[in-house]
N, C-alpha and C positions, 0 to 999 in steps of 0.2 A: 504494500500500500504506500501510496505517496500522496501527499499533498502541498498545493503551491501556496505561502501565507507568504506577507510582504518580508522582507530582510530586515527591515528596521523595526518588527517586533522581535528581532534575533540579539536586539543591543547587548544583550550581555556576555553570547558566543564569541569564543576565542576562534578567529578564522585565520585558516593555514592555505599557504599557496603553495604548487610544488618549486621543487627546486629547478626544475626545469622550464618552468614559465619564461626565464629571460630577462624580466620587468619589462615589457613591454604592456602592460594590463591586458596582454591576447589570451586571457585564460580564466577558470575555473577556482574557485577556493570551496574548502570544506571545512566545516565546523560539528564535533559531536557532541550531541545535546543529553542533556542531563538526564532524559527518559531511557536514553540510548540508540536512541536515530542518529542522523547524521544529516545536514543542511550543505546544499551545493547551489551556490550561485556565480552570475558571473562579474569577472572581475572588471569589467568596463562599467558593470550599471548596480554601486555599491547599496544603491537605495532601493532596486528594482526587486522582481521578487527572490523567493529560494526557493528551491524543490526540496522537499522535507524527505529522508528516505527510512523506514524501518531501519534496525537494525540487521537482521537477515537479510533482507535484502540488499542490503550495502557490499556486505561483507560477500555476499553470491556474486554482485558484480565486482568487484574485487579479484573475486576467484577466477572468473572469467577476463579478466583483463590478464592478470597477471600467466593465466595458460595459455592464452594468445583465441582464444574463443571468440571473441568479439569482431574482429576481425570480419571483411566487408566481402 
């Protein structure tokens, strides 16, 4: 399950960008929430919304990245 709420009711998430972003703001940051979700928004629009994601579900996509599953 996921749900999209604004970022700026995320004020109190510590948000992480990877290391491979660049600093170009071309990218993605994640934030994991105290329920145990995880919050992914994007880094050009820091006000815009977040995609809210379970915890299982995070972690499954995860897994699939990390095994090359994802893939187009």
């Amino acid at each position: 399950m996921s749900t999209h709420i604004p970022a700026a009711s995320l004020s109190a998430a510590t948000w992480t960008r990877s290391s491979f972003s660049g600093g170009n703001n071309n990218c993605v940051e994640v934030a994991q929430l105290p329920g145990g979700g995880t919050a992914v928004r994007d880094s050009k629009a820091l006000g815009g919304p977040a995609l809210v994601v379970a915890g299982p579900a995070w972690r499954a996509f995860l897994g699939g990245a990390r095994a090359g599953d994802l893939g187009a």
